[in-house]
One Martini backbone bead per residue (centre of mass of N, CA, C, O) as a GRO file, in nm:
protein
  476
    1UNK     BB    1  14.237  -3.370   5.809
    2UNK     BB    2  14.121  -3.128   5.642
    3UNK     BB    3  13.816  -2.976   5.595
    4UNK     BB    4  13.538  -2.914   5.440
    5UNK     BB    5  13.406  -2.629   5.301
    6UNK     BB    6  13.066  -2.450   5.292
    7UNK     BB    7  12.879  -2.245   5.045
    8UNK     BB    8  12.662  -2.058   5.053
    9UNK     BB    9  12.439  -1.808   4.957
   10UNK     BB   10  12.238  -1.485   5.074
   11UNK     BB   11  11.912  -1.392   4.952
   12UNK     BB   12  11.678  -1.151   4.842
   13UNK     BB   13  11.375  -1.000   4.737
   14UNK     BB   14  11.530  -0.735   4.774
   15UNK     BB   15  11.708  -0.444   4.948
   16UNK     BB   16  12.004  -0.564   5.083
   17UNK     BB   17  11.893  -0.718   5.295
   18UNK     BB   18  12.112  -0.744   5.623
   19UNK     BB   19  12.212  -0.414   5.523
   20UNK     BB   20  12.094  -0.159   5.592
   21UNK     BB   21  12.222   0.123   5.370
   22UNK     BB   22  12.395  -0.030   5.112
   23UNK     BB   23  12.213   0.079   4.872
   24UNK     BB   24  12.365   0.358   4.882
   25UNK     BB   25  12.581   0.245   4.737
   26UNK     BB   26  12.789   0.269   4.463
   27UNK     BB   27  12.807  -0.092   4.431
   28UNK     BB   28  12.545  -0.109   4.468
   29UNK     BB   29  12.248  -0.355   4.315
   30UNK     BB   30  12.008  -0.467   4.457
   31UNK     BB   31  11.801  -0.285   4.263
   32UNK     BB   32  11.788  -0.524   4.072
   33UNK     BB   33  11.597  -0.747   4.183
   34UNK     BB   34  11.375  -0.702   3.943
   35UNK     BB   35  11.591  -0.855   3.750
   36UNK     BB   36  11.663  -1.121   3.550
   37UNK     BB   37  11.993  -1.065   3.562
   38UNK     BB   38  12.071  -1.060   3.816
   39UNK     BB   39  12.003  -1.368   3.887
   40UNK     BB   40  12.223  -1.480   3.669
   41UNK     BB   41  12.423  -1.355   3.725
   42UNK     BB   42  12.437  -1.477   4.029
   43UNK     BB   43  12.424  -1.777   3.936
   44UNK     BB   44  12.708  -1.781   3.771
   45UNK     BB   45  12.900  -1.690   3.994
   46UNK     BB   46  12.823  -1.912   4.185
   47UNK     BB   47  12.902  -2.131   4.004
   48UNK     BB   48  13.236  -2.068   3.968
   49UNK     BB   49  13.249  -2.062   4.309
   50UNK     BB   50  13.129  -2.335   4.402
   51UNK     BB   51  12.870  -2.348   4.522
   52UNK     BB   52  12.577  -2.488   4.668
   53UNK     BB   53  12.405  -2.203   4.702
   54UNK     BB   54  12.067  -2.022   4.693
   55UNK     BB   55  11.937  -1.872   4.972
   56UNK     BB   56  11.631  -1.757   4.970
   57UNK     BB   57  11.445  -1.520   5.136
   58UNK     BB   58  11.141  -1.448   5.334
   59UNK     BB   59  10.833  -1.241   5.379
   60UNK     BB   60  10.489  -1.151   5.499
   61UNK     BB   61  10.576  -0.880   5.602
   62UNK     BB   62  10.665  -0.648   5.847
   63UNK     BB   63  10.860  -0.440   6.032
   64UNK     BB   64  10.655  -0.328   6.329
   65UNK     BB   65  10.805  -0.280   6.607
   66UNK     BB   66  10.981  -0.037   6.558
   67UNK     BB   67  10.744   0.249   6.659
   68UNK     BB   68  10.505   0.023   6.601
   69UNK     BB   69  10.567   0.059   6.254
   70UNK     BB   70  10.646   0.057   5.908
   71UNK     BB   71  10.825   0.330   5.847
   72UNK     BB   72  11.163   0.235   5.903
   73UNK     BB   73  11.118  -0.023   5.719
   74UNK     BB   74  11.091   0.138   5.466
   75UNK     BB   75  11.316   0.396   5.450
   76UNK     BB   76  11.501   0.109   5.489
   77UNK     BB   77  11.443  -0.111   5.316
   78UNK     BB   78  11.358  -0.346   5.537
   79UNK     BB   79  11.234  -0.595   5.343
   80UNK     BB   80  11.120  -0.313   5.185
   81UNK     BB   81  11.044  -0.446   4.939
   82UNK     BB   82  10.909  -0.785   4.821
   83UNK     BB   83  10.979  -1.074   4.658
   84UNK     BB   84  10.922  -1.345   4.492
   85UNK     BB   85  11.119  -1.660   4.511
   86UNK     BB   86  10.966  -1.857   4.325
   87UNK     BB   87  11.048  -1.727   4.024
   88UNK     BB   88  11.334  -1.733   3.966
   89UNK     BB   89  11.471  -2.005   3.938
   90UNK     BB   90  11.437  -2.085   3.655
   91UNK     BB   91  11.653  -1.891   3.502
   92UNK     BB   92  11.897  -2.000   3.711
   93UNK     BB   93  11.848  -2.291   3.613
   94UNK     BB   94  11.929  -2.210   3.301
   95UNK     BB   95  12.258  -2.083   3.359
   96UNK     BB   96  12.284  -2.364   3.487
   97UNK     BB   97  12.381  -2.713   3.670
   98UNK     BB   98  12.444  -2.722   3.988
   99UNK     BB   99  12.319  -2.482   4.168
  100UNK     BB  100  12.129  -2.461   4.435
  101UNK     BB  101  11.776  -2.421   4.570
  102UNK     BB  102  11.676  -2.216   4.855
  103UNK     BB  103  11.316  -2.178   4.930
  104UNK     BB  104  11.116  -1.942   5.103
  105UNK     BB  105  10.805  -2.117   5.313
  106UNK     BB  106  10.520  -2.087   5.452
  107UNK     BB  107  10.307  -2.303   5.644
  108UNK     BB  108  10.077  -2.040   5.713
  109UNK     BB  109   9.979  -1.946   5.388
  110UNK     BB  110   9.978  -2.273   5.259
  111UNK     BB  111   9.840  -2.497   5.102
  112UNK     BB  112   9.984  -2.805   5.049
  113UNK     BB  113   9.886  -2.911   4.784
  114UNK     BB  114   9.990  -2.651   4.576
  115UNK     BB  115  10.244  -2.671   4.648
  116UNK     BB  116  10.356  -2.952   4.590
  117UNK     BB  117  10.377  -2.849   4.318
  118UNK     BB  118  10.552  -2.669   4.281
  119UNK     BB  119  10.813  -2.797   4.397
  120UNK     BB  120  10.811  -2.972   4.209
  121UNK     BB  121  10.824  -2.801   3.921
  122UNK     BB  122  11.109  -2.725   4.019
  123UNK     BB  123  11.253  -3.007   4.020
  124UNK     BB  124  11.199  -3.065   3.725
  125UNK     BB  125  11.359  -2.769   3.588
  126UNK     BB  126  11.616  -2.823   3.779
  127UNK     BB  127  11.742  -3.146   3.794
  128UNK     BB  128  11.706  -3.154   4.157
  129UNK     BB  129  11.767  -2.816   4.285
  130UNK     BB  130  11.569  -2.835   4.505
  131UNK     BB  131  11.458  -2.623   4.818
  132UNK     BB  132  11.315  -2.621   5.120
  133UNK     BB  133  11.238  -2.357   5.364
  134UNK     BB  134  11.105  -2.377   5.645
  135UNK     BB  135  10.871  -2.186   5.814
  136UNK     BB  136  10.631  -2.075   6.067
  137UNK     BB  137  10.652  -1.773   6.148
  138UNK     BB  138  10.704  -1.404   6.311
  139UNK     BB  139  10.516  -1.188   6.176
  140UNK     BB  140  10.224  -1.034   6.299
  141UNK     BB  141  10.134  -0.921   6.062
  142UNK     BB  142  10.109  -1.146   5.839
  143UNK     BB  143   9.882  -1.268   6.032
  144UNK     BB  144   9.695  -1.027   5.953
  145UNK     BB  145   9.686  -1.043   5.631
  146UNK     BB  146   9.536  -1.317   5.648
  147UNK     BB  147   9.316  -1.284   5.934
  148UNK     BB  148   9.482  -1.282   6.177
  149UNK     BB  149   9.577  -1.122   6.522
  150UNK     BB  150   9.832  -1.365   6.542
  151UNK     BB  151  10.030  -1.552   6.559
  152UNK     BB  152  10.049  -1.865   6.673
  153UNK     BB  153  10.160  -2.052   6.879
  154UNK     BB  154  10.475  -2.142   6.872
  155UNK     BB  155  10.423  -2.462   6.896
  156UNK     BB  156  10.165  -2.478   6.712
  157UNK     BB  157  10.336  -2.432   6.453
  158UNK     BB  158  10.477  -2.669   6.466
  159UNK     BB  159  10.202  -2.882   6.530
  160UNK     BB  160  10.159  -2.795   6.197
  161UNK     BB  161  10.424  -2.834   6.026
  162UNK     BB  162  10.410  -3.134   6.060
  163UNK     BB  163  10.129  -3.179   5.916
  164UNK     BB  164  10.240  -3.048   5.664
  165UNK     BB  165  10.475  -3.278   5.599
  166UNK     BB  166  10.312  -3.513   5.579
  167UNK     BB  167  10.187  -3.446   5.370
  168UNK     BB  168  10.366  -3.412   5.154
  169UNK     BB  169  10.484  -3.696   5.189
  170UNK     BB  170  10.283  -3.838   5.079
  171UNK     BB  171  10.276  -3.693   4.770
  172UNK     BB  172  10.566  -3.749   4.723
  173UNK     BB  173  10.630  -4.076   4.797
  174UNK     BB  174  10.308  -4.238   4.813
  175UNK     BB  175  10.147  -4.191   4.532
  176UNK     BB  176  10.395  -4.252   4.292
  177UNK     BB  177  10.532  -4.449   4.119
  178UNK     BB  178  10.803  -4.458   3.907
  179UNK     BB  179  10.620  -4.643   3.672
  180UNK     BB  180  10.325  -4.437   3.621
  181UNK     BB  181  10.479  -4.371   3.333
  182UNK     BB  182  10.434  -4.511   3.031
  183UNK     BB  183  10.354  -4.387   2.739
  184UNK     BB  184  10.148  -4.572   2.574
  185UNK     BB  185  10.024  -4.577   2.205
  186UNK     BB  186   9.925  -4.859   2.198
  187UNK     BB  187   9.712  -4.848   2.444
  188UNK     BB  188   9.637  -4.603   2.549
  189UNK     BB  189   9.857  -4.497   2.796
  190UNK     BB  190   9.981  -4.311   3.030
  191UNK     BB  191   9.879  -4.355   3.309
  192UNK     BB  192   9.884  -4.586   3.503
  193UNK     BB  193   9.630  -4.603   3.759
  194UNK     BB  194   9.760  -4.840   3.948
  195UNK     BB  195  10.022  -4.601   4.033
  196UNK     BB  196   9.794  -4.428   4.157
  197UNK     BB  197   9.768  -4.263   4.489
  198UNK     BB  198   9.545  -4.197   4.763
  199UNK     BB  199   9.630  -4.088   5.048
  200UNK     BB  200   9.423  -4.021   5.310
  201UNK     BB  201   9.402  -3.749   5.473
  202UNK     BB  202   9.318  -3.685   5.804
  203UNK     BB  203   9.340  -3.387   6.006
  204UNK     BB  204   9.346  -3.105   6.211
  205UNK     BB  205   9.460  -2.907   5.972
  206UNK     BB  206   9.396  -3.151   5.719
  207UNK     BB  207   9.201  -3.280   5.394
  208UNK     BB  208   9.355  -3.503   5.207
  209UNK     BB  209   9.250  -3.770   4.976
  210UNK     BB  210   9.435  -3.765   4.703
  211UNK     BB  211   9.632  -3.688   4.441
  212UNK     BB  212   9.879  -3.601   4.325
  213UNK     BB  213   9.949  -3.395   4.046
  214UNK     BB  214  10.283  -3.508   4.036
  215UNK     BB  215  10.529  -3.667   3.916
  216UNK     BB  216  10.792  -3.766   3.973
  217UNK     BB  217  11.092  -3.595   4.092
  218UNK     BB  218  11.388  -3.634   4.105
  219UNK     BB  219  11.335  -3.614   4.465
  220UNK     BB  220  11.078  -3.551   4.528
  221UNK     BB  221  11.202  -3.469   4.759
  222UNK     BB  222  11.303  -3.187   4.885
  223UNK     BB  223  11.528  -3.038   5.032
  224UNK     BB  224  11.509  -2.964   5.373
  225UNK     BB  225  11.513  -2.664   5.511
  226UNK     BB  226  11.629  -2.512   5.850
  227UNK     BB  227  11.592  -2.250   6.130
  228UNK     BB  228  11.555  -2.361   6.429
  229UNK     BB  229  11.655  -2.254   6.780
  230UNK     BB  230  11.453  -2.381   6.926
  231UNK     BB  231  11.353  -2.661   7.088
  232UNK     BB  232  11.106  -2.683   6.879
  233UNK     BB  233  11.284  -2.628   6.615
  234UNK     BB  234  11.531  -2.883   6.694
  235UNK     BB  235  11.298  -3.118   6.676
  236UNK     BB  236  11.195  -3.058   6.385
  237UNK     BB  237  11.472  -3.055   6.239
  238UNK     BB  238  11.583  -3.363   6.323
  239UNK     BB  239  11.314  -3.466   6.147
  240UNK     BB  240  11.390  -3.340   5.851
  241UNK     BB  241  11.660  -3.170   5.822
  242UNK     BB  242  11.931  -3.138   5.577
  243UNK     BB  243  11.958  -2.858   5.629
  244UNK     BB  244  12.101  -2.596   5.859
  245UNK     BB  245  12.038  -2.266   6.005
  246UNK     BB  246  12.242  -2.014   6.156
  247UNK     BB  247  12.249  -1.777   6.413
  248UNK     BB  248  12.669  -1.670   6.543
  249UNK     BB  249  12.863  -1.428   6.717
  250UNK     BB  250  12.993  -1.683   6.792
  251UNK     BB  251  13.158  -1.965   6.868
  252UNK     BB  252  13.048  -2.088   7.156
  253UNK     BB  253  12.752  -2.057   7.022
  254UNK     BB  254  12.823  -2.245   6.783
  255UNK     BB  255  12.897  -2.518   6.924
  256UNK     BB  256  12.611  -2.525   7.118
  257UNK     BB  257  12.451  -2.548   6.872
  258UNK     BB  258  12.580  -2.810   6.692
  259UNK     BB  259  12.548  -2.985   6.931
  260UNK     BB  260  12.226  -2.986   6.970
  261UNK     BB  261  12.186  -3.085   6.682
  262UNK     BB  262  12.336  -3.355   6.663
  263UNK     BB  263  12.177  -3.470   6.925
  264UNK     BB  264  11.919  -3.464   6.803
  265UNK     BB  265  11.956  -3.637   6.546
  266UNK     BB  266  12.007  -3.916   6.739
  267UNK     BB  267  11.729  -3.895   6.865
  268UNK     BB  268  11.591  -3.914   6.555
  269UNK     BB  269  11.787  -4.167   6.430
  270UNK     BB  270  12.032  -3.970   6.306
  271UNK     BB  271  12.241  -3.889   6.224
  272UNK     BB  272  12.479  -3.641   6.323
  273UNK     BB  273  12.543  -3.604   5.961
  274UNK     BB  274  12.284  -3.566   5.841
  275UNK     BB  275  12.289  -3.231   5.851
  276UNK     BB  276  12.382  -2.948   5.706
  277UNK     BB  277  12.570  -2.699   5.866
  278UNK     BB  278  12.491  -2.322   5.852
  279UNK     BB  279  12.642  -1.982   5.883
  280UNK     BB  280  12.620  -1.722   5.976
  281UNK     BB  281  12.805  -1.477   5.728
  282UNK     BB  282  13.026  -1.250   5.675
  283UNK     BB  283  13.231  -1.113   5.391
  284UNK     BB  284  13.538  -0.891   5.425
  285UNK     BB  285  13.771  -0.826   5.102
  286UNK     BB  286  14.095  -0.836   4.996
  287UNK     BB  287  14.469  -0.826   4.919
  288UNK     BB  288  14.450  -0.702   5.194
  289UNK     BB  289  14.395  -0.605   5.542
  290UNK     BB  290  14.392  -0.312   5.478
  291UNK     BB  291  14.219  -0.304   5.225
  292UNK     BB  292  13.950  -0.465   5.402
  293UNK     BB  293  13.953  -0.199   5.645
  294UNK     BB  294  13.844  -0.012   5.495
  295UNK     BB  295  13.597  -0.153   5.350
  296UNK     BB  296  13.475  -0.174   5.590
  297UNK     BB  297  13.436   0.133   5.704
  298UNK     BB  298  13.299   0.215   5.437
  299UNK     BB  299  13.029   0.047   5.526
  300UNK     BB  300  12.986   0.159   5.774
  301UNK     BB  301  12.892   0.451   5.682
  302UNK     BB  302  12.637   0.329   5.495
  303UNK     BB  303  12.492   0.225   5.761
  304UNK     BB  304  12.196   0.162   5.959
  305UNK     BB  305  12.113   0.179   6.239
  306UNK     BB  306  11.782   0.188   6.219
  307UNK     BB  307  11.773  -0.070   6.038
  308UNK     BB  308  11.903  -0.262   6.258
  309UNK     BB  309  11.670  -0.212   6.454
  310UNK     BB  310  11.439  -0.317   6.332
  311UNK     BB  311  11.561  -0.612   6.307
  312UNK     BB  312  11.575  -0.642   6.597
  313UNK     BB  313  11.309  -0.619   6.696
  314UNK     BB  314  11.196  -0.806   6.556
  315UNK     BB  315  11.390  -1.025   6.639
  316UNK     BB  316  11.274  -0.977   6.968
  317UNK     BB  317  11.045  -0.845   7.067
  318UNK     BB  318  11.154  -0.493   7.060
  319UNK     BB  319  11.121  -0.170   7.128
  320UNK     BB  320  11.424  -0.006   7.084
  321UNK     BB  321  11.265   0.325   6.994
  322UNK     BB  322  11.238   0.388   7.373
  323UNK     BB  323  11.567   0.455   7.343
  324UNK     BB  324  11.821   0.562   7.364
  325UNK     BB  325  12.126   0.514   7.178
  326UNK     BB  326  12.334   0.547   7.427
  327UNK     BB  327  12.212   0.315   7.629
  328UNK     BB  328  12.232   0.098   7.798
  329UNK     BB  329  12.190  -0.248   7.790
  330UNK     BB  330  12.117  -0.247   8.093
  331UNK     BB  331  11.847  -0.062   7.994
  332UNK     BB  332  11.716  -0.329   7.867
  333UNK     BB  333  11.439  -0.459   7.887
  334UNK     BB  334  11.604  -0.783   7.843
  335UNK     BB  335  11.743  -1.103   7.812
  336UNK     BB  336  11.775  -1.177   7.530
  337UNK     BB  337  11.948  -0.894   7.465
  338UNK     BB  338  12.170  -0.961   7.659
  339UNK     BB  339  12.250  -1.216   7.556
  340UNK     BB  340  12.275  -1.142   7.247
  341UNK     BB  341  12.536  -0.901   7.377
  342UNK     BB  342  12.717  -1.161   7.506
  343UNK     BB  343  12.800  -1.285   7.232
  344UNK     BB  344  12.917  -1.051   7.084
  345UNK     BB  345  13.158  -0.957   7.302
  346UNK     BB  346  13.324  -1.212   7.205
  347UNK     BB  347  13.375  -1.065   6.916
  348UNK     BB  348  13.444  -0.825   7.113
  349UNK     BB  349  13.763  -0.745   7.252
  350UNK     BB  350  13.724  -0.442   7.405
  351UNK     BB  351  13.479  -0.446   7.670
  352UNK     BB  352  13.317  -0.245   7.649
  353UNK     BB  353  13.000  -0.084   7.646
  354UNK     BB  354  12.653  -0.128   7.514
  355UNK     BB  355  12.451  -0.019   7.303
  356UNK     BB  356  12.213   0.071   7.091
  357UNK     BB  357  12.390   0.152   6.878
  358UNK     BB  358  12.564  -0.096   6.850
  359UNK     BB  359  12.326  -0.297   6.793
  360UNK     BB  360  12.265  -0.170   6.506
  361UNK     BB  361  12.583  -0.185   6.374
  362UNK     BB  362  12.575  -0.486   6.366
  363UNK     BB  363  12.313  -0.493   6.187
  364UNK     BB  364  12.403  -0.329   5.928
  365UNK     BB  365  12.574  -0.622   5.871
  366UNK     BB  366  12.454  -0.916   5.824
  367UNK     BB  367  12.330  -0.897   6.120
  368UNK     BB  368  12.438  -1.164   6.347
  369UNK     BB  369  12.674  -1.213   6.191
  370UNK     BB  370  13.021  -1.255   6.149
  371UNK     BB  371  13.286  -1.030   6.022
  372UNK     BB  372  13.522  -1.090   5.809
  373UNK     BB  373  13.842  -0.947   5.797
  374UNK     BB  374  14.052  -0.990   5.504
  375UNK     BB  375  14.241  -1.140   5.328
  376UNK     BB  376  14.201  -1.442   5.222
  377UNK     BB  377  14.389  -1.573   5.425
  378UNK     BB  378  14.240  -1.442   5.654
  379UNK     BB  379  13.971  -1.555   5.651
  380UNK     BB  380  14.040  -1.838   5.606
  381UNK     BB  381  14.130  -1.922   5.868
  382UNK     BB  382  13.912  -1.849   6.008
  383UNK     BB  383  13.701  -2.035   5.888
  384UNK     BB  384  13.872  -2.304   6.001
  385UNK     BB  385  13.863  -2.228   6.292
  386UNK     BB  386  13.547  -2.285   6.317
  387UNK     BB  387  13.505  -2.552   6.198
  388UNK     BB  388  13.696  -2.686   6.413
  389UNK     BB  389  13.550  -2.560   6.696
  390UNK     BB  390  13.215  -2.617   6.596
  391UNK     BB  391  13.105  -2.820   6.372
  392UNK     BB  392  13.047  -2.724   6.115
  393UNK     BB  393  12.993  -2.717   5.740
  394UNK     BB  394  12.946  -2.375   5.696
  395UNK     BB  395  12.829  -2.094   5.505
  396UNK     BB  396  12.592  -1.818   5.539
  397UNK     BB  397  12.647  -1.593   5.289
  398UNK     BB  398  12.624  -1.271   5.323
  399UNK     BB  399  12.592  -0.926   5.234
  400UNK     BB  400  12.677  -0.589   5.154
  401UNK     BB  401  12.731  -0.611   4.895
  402UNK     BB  402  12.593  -0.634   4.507
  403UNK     BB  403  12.806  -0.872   4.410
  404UNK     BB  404  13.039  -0.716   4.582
  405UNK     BB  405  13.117  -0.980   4.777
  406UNK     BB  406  13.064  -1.239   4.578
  407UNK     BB  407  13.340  -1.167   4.418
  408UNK     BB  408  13.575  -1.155   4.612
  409UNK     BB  409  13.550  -1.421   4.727
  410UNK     BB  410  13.614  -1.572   4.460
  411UNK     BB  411  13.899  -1.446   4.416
  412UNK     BB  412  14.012  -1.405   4.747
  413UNK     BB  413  13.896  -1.698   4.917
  414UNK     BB  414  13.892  -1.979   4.717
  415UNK     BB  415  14.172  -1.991   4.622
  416UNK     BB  416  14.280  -2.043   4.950
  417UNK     BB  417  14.043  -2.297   4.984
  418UNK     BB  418  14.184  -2.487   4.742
  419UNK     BB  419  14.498  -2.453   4.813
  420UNK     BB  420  14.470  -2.641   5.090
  421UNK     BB  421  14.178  -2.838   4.994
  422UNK     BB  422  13.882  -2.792   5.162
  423UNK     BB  423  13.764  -2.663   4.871
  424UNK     BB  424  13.605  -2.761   4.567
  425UNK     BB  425  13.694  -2.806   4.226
  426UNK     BB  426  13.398  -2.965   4.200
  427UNK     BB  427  13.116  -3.094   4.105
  428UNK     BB  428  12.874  -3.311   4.234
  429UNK     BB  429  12.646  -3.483   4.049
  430UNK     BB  430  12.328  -3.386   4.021
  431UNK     BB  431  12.149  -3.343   4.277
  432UNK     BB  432  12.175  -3.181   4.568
  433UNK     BB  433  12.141  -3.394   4.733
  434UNK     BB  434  12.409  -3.568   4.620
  435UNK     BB  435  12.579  -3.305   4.653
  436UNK     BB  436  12.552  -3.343   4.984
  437UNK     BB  437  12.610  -3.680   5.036
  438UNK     BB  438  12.648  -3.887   4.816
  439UNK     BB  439  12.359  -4.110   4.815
  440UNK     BB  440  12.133  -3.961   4.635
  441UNK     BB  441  11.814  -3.854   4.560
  442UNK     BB  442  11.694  -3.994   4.783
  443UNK     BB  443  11.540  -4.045   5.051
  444UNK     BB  444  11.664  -4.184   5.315
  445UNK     BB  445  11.568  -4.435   5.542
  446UNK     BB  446  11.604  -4.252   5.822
  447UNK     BB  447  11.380  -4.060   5.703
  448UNK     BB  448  11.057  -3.943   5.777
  449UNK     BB  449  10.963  -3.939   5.503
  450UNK     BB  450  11.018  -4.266   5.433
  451UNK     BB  451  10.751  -4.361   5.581
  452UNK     BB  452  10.570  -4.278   5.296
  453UNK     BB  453  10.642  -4.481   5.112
  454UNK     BB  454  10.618  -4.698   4.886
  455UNK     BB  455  10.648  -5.020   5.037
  456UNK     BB  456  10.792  -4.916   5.273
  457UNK     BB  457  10.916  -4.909   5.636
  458UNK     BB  458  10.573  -4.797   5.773
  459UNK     BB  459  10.392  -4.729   5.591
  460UNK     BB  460  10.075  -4.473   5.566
  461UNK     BB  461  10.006  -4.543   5.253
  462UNK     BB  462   9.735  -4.637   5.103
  463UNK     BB  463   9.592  -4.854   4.926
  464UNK     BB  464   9.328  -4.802   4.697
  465UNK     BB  465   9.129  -5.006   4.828
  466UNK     BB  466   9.124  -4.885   5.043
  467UNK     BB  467   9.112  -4.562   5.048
  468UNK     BB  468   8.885  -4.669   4.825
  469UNK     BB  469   8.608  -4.663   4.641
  470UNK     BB  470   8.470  -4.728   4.389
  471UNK     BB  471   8.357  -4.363   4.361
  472UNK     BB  472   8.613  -4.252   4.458
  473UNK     BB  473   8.599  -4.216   4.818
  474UNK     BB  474   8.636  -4.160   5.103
  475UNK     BB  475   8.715  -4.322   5.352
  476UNK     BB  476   8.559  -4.309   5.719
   0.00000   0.00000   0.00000
């Protein structure tokens, strides 16, 4: 039995998202990004094309490693300016009924308190369709303007959002009971008091004595989303999150990476297919493999090299404006970023040496995941081949132009993975959660999560009685 394939869109509030340069084209509009119509617009799109969802991604900080400053990535628009993902939301699921949306913020940049009401109330605006991608941060700008010197080191930003999601569930599963709005007019009573629990958290990073403050939403728990590729980013993946994004350049690479993660899933107690994994992937397409083929040529005229590299630079800590563009990439002291360009040949079999503009040129265009390129019936193949070959369970889709990118794709390869068979008919209903599980809306019970549930076993969070003192101050 043929697999089933699952698409996200992905993109950002700003010019472009990962394709620097594309904003040139005189059929994008990403300029609109400004405007809630290209929003509403594009998520009635993607609900057509029943899409699982819409991940917004963001950044706090500027990419600024690159020649040293922040120049090149202004000049290309790379993801500056750029503007906040949750504000988008209530919009695009007001002209929607199904398609959810996954929503990135930093896990060092906001206290977990105000944040926790946030994303309720988001959960209760959109009828349980939102998600939130955990994000620990990579731009030392971004910790600069906070006021710190530089991100926390690597491992310690894990185990400061470990205990972030602690508080998070602790106020999300464990403070109010599912029947603790009673709405009595006849007692006079909105809220029964003694069914909303004070959490009583004090920990390293984080001191919350007190109760939530918004009442259970559809999910409780939004959909937890996570991209960490190091090993203690899929040992935190692994124990959170629900949905978990990739990018890579082969099959081979992402073959040895779902396979690493759903190893984590299961030494983490949890099923190998507990959580869906999405990779990253751009389609350029149209009704012949000759027609998507000029139209990809075409956009790579318009793709800034210069843009790639600002993108590369960030995402790999190294300033590759040090280098002349013709250099060969053997002549670049990094392993990391030879690594990532012997991943990237696998993919590119005409076997040629790479040089540092190829690899700018490659990042022109939707980032460092692979470009299928081709009619429908032709990407569609890739598609299938993939998922079959890497045990993937769908792909996160960016875009080259917006929204003709993903206007493309439901013309012309949607209805030919679903006259396969593989890609679904209609939305399954009810929340994000149920609609990627079909399990239910409230997170399962082998869920890192559900040991905070009120009443759960394992759980963790006080009963009032003891939580709190006569005064409702907490006990120490």
């Amino acid at each position: 039995m043929a697999r089933r394939i699952r698409f996200n869109a992905f993109d950002m509030n700003c010019v472009a998202h990962q394709s620097p340069g594309l904003w040139r084209h005189p059929d994008d509009r990403s300029h609109r990004y400004k405007e809630l119509g290209y929003w509403t617009e594009l998520a009635t799109l993607l609900e057509r094309g029943r899409f699982d969802g819409l991940f917004i991604a963001d950044v706090l900080g500027t990419y600024d490693v690159y020649g040293g400053d922040d120049r090149a990535a202004l000049r290309n628009g790379a993801q500056i300016p750029v503007a906040d993902p949750l504000l988008l939301v209530s919009a695009m699921a007001a002209v929607t009924e199904h398609l959810g949306f996954g929503i990135t913020t930093g896990t060092g940049f906001e206290h977990p308190y105000p944040f926790a009401r946030r994303l309720s109330t988001l959960d209760h605006l959109t009828g349980g369709r939102i998600g939130w991608n955990v994000v620990t941060g990579y731009l030392p700008s971004a910790a600069r303007n906070f006021g710190a010197d530089d991100q926390l080191d690597h491992d310690h930003r894990y185990d400061q959002a470990d205990e972030y999601l602690e508080v998070l569930y602790k106020l999300w599963e464990g403070s109010w009971e599912d029947d603790a709005v009673v709405r009595d007019p006849e007692r006079n009573i909105y809220v029964d008091p003694a069914k909303v629990h004070h959490i009583g958290h004090s920990g390293r990073h984080y001191t919350v004595p007190g109760v939530h403050l918004s009442e259970p939403s559809p999910q409780r728990t939004p959909v937890i989303f996570q991209a960490g590729a190091s090993s203690r980013g899929v040992r935190f993946a692994a124990e959170n999150a629900e949905a978990i994004f990739v990018a890579a350049p082969s099959k081979r690479v992402l073959a040895q990476t779902v396979s690493g993660i759903r190893a984590a899933l299961e030494t983490a107690g949890r099923d190998r297919h507990a959580a869906r994994i999405y990779a990253l992937a751009t389609i350029v397409t149209d009704a012949t493999d000759d027609a998507a083929r000029r139209k990809h040529e075409e956009y790579l005229s318009y793709a800034s090299v210069e843009g790639g590299l600002v993108f590369m630079s960030g995402w790999m800590g190294i300033d590759l404006s040090r280098y002349d563009l013709d250099d060969s990439i053997g002549e670049v002291e990094s392993n990391a970023i030879r690594s990532a360009v012997a991943a990237f040949q696998e993919f590119d079999d005409d076997g040629r040496e790479w040089t540092v503009r190829d690899i700018g040129r490659w990042a022109g265009i939707g980032g460092i995941g692979p470009v299928f390129v081709g009619s429908g019936a032709t990407v569609a193949d890739r598609l299938q081949e993939w998922v079959d070959d890497t045990d993937v369970d769908g792909f996160n889709l960016a875009y080259a132009v917006t929204p003709g990118t993903f206007e493309d794709i439901v013309r012309y390869v949607i209805p030919v993975l679903t006259e396969r068979g593989v890609y679904p008919t209609e939305y399954v209903p009810g929340t994000l959660r149920n609609a990627l599980f079909e399990r239910g809306d409230r997170l399962p019970p082998e869920h890192r999560g559900a040991r905070y549930r009120l009443g759960g076993p394992g759980s963790t969070v006080l009963p009032d009685e003891v939580s709190r003192n006569v005064a409702g101050e907490l006990i120490t």
